[in-house]
Z-matrix of the N, CA and C atoms (Angstrom, degrees):
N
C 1 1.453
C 2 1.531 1 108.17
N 3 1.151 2 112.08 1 96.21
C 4 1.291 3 126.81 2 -176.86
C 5 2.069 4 117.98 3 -100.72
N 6 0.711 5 148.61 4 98.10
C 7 1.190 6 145.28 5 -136.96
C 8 1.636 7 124.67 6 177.63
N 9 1.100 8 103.12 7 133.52
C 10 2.043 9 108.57 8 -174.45
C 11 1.473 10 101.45 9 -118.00
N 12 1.709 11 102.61 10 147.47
C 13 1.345 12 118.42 11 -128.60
C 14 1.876 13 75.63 12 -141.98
N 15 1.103 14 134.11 13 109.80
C 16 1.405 15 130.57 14 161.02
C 17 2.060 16 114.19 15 -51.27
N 18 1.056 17 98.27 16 118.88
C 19 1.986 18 101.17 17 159.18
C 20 1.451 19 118.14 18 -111.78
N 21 1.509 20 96.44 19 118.65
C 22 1.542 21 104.93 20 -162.92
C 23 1.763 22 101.78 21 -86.42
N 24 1.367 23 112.60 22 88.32
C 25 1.660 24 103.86 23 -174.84
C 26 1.395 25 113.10 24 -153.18
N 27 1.161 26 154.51 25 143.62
C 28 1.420 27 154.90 26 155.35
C 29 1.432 28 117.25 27 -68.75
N 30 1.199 29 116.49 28 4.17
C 31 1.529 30 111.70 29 157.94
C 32 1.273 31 123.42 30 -106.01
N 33 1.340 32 138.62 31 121.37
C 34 1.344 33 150.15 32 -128.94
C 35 2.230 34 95.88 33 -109.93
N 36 0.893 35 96.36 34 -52.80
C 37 1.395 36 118.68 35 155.89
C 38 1.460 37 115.84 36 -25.21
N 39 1.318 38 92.88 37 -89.23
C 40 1.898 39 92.00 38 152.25
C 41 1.400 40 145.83 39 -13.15
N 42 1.428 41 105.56 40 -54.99
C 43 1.174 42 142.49 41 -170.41
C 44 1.556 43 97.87 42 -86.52
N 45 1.403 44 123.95 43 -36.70
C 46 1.514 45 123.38 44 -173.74
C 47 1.454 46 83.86 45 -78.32
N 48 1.146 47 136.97 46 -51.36
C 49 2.184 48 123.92 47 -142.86
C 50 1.561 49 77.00 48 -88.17
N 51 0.907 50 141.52 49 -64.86
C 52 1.933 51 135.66 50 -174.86
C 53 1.643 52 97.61 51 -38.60
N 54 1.020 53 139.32 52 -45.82
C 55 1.718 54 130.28 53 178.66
C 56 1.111 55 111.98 54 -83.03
N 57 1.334 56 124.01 55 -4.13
C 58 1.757 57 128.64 56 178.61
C 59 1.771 58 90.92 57 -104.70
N 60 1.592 59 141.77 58 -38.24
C 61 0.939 60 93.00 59 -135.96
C 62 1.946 61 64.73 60 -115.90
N 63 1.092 62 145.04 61 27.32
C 64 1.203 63 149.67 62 170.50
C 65 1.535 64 123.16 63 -115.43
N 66 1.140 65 98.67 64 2.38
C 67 2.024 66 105.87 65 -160.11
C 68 1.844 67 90.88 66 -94.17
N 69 0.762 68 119.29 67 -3.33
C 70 2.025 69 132.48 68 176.38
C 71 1.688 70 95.60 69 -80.24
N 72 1.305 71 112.94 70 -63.58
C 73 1.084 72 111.64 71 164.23
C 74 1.959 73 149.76 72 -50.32
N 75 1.333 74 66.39 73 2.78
C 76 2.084 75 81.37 74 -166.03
C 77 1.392 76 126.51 75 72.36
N 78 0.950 77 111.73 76 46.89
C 79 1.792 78 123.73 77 -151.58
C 80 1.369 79 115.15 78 -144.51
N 81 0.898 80 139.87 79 81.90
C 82 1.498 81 153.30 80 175.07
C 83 1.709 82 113.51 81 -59.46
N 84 1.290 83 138.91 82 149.70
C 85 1.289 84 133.88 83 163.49
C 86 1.379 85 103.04 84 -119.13
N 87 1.397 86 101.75 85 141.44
C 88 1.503 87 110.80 86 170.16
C 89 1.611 88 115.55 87 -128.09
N 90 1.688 89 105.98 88 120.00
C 91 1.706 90 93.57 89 -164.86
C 92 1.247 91 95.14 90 -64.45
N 93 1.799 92 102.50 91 172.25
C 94 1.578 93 126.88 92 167.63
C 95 1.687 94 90.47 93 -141.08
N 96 1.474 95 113.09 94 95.76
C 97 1.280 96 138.00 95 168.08
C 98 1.830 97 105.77 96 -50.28
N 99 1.743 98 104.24 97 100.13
C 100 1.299 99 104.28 98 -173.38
C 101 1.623 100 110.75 99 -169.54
N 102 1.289 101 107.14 100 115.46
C 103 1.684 102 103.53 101 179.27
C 104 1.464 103 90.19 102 -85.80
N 105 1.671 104 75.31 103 168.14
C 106 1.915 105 90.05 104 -176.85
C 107 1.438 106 99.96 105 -148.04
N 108 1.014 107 137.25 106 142.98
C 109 1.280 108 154.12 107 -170.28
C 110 1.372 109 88.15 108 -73.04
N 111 1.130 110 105.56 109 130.73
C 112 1.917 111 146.96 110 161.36
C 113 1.392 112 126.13 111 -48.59
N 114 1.033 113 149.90 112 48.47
C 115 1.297 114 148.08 113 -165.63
C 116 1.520 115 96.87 114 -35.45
N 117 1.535 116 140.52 115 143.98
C 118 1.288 117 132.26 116 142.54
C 119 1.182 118 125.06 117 -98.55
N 120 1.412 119 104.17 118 105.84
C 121 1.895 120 114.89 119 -168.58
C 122 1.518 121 81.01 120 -160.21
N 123 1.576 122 75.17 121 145.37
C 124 2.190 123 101.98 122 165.50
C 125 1.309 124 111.05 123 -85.03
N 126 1.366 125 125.20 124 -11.17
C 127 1.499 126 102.44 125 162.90
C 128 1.371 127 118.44 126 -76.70
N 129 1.069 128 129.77 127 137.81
C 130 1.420 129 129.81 128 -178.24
C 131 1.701 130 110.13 129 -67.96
N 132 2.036 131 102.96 130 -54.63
C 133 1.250 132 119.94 131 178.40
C 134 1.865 133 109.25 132 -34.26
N 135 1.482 134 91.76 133 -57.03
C 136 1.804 135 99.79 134 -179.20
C 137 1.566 136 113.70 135 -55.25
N 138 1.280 137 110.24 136 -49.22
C 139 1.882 138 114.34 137 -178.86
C 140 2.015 139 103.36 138 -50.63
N 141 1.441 140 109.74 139 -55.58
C 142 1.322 141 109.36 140 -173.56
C 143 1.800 142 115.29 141 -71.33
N 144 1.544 143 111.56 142 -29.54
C 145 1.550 144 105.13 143 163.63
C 146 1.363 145 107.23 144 -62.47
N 147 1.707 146 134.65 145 -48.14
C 148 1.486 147 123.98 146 -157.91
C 149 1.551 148 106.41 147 -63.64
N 150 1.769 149 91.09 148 -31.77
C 151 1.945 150 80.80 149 -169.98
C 152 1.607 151 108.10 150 -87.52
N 153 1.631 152 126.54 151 -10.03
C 154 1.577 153 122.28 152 168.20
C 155 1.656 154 96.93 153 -66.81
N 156 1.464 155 151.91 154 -24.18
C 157 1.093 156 176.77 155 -47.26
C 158 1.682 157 82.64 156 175.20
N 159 1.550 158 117.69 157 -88.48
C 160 1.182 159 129.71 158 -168.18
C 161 1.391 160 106.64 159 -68.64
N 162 1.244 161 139.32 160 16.64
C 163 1.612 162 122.12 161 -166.17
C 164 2.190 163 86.93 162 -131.48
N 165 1.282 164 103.41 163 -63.95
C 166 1.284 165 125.04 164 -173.72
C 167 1.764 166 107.00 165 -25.13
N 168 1.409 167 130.15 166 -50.43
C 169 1.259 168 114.90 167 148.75
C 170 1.534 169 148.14 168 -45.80
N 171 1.484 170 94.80 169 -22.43
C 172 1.528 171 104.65 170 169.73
C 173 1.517 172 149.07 171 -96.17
N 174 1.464 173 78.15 172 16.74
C 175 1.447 174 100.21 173 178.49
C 176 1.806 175 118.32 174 174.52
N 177 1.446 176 94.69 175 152.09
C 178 1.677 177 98.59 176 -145.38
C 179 1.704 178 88.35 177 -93.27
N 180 1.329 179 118.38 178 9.53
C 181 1.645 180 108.21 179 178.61
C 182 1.116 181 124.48 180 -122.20
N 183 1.516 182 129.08 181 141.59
C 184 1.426 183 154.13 182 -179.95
C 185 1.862 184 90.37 183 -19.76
N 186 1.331 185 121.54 184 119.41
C 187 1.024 186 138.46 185 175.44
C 188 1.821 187 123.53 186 -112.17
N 189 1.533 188 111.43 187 160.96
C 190 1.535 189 95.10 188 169.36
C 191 1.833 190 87.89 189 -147.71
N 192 1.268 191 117.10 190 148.08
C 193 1.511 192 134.18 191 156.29
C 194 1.423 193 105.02 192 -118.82
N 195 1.473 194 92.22 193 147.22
C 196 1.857 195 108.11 194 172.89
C 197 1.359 196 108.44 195 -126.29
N 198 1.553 197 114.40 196 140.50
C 199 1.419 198 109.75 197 176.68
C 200 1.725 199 101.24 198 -145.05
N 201 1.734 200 109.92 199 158.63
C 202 1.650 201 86.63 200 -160.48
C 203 1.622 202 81.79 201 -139.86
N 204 0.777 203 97.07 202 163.63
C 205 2.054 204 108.79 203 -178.70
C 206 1.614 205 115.22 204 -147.34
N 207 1.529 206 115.84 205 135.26
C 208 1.613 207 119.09 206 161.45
C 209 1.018 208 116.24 207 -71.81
N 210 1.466 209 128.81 208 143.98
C 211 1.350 210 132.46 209 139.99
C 212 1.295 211 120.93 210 -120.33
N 213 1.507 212 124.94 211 112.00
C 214 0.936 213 126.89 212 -157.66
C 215 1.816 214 93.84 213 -125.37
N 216 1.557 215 108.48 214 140.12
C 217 1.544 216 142.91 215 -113.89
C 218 1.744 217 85.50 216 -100.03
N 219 1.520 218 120.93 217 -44.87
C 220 0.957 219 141.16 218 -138.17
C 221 1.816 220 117.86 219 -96.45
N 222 1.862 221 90.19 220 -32.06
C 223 1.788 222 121.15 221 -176.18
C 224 1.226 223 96.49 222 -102.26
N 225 1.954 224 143.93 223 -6.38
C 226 0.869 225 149.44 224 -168.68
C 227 1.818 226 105.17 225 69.50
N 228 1.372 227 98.42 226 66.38
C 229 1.465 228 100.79 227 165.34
C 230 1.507 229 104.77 228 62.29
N 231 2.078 230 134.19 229 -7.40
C 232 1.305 231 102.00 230 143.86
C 233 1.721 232 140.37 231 -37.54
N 234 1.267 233 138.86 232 -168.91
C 235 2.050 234 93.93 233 -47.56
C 236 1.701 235 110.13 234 -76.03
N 237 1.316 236 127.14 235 7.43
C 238 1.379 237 125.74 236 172.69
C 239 1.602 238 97.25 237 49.74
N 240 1.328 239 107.23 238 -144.98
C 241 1.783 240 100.33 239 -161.27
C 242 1.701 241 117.53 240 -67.39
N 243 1.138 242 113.11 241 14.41
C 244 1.078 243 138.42 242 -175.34
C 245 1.992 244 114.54 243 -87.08
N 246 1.072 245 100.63 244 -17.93
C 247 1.140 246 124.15 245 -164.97
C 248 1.515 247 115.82 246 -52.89
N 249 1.521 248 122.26 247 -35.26
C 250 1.466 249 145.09 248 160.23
C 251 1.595 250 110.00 249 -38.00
N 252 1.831 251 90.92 250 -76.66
C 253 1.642 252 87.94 251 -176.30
C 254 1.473 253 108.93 252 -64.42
N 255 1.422 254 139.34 253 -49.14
C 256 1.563 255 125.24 254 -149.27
C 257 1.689 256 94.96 255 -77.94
N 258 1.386 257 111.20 256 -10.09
C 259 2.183 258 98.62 257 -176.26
C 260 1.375 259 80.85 258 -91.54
N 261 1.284 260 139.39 259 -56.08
C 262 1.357 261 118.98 260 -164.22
C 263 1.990 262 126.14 261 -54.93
N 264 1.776 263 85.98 262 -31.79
C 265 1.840 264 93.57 263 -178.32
C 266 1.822 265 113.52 264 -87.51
N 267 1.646 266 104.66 265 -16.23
C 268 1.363 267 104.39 266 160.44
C 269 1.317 268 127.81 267 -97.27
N 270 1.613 269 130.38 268 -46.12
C 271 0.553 270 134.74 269 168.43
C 272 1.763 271 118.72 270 118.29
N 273 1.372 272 133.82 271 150.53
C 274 1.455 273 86.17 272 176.89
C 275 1.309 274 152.68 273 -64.46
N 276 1.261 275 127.56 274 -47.97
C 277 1.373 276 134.18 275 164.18
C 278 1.605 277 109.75 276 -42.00
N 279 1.363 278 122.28 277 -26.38
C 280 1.972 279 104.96 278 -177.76
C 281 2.285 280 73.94 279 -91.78
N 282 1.038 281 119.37 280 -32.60
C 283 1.630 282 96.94 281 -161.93
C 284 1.913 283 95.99 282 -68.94
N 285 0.891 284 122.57 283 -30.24
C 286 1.995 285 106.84 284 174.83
C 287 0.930 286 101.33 285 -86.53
N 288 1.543 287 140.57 286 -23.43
C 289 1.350 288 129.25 287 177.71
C 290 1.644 289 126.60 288 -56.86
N 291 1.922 290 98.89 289 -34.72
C 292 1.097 291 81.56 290 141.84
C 293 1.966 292 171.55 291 107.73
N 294 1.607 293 72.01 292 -170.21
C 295 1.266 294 105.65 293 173.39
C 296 1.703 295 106.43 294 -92.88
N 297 1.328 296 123.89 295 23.98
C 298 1.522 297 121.43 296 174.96
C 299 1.617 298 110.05 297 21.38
N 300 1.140 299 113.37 298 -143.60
C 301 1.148 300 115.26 299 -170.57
C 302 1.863 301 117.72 300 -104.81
N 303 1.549 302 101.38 301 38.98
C 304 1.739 303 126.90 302 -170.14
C 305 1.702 304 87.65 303 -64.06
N 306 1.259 305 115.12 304 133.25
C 307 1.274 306 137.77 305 141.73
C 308 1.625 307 120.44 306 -32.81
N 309 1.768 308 90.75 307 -70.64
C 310 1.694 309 101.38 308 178.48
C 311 1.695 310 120.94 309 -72.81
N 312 1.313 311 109.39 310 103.79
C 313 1.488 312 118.25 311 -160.55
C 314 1.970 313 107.05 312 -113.26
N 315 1.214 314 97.38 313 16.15
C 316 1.587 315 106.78 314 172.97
C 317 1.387 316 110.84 315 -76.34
N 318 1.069 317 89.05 316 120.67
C 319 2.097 318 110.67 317 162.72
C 320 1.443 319 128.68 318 -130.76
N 321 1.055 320 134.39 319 136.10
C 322 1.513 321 142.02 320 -170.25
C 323 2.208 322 92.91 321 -114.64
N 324 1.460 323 74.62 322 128.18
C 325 1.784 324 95.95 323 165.72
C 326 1.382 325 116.06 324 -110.94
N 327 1.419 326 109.18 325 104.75
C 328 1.622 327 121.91 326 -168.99
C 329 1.745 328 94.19 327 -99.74
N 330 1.390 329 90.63 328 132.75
C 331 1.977 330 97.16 329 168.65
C 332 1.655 331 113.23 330 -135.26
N 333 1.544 332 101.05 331 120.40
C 334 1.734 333 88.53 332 -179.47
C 335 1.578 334 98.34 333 -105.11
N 336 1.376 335 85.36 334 158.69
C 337 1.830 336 93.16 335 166.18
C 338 1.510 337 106.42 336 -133.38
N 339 1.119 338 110.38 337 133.50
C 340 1.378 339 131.72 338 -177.55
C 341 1.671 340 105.18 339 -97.99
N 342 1.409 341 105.27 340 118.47
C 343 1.415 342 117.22 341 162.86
C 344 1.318 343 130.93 342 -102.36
N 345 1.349 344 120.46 343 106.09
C 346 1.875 345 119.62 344 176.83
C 347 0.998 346 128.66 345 -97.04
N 348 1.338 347 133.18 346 134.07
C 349 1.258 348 144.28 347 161.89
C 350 1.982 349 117.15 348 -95.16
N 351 1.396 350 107.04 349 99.05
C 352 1.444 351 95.24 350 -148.98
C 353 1.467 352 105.14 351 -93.73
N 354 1.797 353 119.63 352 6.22
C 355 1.286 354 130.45 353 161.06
C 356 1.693 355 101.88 354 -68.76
N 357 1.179 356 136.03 355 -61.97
C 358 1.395 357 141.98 356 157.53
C 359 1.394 358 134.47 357 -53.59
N 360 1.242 359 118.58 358 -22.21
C 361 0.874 360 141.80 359 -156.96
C 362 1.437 361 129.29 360 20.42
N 363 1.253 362 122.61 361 57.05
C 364 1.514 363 169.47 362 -146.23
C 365 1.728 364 103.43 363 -100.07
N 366 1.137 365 136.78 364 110.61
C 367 1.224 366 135.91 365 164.94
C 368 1.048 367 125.91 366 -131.46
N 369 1.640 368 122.24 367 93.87
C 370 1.216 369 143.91 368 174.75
C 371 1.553 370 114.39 369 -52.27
N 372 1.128 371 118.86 370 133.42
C 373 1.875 372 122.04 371 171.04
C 374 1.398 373 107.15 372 -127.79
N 375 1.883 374 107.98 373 122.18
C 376 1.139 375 106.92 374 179.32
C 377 1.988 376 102.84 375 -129.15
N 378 1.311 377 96.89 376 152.37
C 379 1.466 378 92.86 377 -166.80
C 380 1.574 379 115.82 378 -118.90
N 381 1.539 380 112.45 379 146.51
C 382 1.406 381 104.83 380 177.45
C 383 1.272 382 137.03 381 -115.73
N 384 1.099 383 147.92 382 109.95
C 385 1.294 384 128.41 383 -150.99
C 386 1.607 385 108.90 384 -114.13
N 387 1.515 386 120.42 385 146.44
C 388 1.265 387 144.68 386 174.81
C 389 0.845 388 135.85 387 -135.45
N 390 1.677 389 129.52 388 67.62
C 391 1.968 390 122.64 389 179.61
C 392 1.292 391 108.53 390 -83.31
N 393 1.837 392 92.31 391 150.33
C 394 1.275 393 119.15 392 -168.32
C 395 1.687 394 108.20 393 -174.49
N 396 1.461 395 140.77 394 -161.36
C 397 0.862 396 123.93 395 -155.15
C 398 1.765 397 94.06 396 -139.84
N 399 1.024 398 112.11 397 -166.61
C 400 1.736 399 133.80 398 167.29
C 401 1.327 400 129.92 399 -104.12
N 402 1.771 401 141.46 400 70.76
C 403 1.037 402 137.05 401 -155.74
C 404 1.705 403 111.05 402 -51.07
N 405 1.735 404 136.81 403 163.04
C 406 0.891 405 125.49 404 -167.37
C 407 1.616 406 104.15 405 -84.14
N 408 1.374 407 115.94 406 -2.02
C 409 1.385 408 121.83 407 168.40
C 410 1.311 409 109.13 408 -138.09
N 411 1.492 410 126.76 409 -166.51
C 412 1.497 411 137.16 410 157.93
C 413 1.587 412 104.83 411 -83.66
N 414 1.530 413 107.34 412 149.57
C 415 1.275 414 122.89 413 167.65
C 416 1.026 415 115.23 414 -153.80
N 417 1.488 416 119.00 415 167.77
C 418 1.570 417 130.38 416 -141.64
C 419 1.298 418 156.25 417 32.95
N 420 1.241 419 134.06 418 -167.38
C 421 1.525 420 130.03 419 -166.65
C 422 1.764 421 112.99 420 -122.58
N 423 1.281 422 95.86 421 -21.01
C 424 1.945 423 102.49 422 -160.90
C 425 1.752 424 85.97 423 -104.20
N 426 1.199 425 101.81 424 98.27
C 427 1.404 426 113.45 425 177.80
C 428 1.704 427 114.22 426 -84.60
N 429 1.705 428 103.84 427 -48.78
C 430 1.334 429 119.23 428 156.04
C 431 1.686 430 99.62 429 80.75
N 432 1.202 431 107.94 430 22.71
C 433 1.523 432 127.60 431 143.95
C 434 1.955 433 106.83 432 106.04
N 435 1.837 434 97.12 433 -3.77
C 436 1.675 435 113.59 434 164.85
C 437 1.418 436 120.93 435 -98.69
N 438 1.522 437 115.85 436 103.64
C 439 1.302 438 121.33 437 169.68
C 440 1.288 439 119.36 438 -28.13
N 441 1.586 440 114.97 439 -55.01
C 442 1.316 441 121.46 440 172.08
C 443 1.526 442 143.27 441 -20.21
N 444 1.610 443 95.06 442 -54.77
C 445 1.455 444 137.87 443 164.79
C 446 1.842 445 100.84 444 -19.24
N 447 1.562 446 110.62 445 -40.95
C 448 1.049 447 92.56 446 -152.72
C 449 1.668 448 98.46 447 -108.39
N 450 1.075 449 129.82 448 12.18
C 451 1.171 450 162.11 449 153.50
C 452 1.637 451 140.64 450 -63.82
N 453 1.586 452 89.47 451 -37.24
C 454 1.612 453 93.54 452 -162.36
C 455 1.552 454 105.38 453 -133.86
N 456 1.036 455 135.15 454 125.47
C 457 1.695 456 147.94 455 -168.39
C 458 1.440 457 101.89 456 -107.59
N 459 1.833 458 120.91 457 105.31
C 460 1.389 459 104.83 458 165.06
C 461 1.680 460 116.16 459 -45.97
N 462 1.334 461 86.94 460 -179.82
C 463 1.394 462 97.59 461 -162.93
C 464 1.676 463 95.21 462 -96.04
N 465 1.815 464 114.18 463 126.77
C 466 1.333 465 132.68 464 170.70
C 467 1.764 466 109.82 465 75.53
N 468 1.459 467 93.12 466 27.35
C 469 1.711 468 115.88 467 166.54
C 470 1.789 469 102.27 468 -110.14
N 471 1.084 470 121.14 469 136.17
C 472 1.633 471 104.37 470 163.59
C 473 1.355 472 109.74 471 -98.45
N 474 1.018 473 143.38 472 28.83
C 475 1.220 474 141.16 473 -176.83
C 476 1.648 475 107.37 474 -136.57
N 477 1.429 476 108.39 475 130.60
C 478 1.768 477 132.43 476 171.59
C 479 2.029 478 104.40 477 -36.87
N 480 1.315 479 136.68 478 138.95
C 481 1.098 480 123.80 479 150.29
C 482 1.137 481 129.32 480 -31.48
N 483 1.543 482 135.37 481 -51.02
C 484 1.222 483 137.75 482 134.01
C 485 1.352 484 132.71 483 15.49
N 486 1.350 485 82.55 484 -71.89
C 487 1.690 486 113.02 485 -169.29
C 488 1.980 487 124.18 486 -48.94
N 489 2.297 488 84.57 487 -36.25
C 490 1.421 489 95.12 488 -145.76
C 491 1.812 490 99.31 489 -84.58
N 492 1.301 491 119.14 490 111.06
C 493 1.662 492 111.42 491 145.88
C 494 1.303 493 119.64 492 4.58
N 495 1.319 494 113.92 493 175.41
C 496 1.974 495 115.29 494 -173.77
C 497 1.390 496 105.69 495 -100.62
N 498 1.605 497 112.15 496 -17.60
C 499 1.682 498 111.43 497 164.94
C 500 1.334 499 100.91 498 -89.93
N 501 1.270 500 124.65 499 -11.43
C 502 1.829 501 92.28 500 -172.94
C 503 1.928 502 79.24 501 -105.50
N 504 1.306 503 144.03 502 -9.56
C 505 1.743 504 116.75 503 163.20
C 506 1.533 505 99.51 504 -71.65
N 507 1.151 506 137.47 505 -46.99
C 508 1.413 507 137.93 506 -172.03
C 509 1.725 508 103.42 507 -50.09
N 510 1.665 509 108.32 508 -48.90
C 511 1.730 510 94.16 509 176.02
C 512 1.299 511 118.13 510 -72.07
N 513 1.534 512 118.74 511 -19.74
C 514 1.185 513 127.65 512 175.17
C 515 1.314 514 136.29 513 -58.15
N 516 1.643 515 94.41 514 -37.76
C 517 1.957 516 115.59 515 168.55
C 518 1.441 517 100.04 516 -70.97
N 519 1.067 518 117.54 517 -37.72
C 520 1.487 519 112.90 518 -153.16
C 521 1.787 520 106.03 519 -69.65
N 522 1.464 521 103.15 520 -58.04
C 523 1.218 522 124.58 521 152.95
C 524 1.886 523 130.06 522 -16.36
N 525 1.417 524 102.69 523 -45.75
C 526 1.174 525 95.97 524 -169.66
C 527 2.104 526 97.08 525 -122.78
N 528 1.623 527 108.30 526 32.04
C 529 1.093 528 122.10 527 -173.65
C 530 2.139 529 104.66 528 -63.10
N 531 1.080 530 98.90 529 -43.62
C 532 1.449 531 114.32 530 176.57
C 533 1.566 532 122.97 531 -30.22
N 534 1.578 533 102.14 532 -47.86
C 535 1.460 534 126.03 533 -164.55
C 536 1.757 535 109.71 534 -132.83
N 537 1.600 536 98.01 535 29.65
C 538 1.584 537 103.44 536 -169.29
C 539 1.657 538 78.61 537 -97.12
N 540 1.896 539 94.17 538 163.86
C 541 1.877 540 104.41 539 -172.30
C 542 1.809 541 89.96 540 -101.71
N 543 1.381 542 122.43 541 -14.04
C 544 1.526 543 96.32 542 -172.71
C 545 1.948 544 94.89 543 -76.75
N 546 1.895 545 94.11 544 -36.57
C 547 1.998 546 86.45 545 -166.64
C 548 1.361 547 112.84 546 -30.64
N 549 1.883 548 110.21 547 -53.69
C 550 1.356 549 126.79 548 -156.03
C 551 1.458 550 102.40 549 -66.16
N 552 1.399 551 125.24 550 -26.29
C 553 1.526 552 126.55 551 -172.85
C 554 1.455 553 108.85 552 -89.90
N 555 0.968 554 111.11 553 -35.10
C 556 2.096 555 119.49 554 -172.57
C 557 1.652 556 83.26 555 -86.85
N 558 1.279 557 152.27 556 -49.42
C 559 1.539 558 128.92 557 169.98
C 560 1.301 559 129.91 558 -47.51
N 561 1.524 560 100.38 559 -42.34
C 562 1.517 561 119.62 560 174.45
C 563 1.405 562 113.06 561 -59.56
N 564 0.991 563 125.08 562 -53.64
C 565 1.600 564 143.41 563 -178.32
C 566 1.677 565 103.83 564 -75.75
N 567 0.789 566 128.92 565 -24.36
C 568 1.806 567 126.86 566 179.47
C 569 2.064 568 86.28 567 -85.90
N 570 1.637 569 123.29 568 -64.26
C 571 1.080 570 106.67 569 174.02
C 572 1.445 571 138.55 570 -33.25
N 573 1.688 572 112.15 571 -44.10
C 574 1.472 573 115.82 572 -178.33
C 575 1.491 574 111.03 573 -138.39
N 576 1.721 575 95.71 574 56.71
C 577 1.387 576 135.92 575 147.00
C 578 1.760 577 99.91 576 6.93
C-alpha cells in the first residue's frame, strides 16, 4: 500500500514527523499549505472535527489535520485545547509563570489527528498522549516547528523537547510509539487498506 495522503496545515515541520513516523506504513504526506480558523473549545476532538469541517469541501482527497492541546495538572487541566491562543497572548515565560511557584508541575500533551475521507465523508479521530511536566523556565533551541517544545519535559527526561539532540528525539519518538496518534492511524489505515 503505497499511497499519498494530503495534510491540510501551515506547519511544514508537521508534515516532516507525519512522513517519518508514517513512511513504515506506506504512506507518504503531502502538505496543503493552509490556516484554518481555530474553533475555541476545550474539547480537542471538537477543534479537529470543526477544522476537517473547513478543509473537507476543498478537496476531493483522503485528508489528515492535527491539533495538540496542554493540560496542565496544577490550573486544573488549563488551557487544554486552548493552549494556541493563551501561549500565543502570554507568551512563554508569562505561560510557566503561571504556575507561580506550584510544586505540582505535571502536564500531559494530547495531539489528535483527524482523518477524512471526503467521498464518504468518514472522520476518523486518533489520539496521542505525552506526560511530562513544566520546566521552571523555557529551554532550548530545536523547537522542530512546536512552540511547546520549549515548555514541556517528558516525563523522567531532564531536559525540555527542545533541548533533546536527533538521537535523544529519535529515542524519544520511539519511546512514546505506544500512545503516538500517527502509530494508531498508519495501523488503522494498513487494517482497512
Amino acid at each position: 500500500m503505497d499511497k499519498t495522503i494530503e495534510f491540510f496545515t501551515s506547519n511544514r515541520h508537521k508534515v516532516d514527523l507525519a512522513n517519518i513516523r508514517l513512511n513504515k506504513y506506506g504512506l507518504a504526506v503531502k502538505q496543503v499549505d493552509m490556516e484554518l480558523r481555530e474553533l475555541q473549545d476545550t474539547d480537542m476532538a471538537k477543534v479537529a472535527r470543526d477544522k476537517t469541517n473547513q478543509v473537507i469541501a476543498k478537496t476531493r482527497k483522503p485528508f489528515i489535520i492535527e491539533d495538540s492541546g496542554m493540560y496542565i495538572r496544577a490550573l486544573n487541566n488549563f488551557p487544554g485545547a486552548l493552549f494556541k491562543p493563551t501561549f500565543d497572548t502570554l507568551g512563554e515565560r508569562k505561560f510557566i509563570g503561571m504556575l507561580g511557584n506550584s510544586r505540582d508541575r505535571r502536564a500531559t500533551l494530547i495531539s489528535i489527528l483527524a482523518y477524512c475521507n471526503p467521498a464518504t465523508k468518514e472522520v476518523k479521530i486518533f489520539e496521542g498522549v505525552c506526560n511530562g511536566k513544566i520546566p521552571k523556565k523555557p529551554k532550548g533551541k530545536n523547537i522542530r516547528g512546536a512552540r511547546a517544545n520549549r515548555v514541556f519535559m517528558p516525563w523522567n527526561w531532564n531536559k525540555t523537547l527542545a533541548q533533546l539532540n536527533d538521537a535523544e528525539w529519535e529515542k524519544f519518538l520511539d519511546r512514546i510509539k505506544k500512545d503516538d496518534h500517527y502509530e494508531k492511524f498508519g495501523k488503522w489505515l494498513k487494517s482497512h487498506g
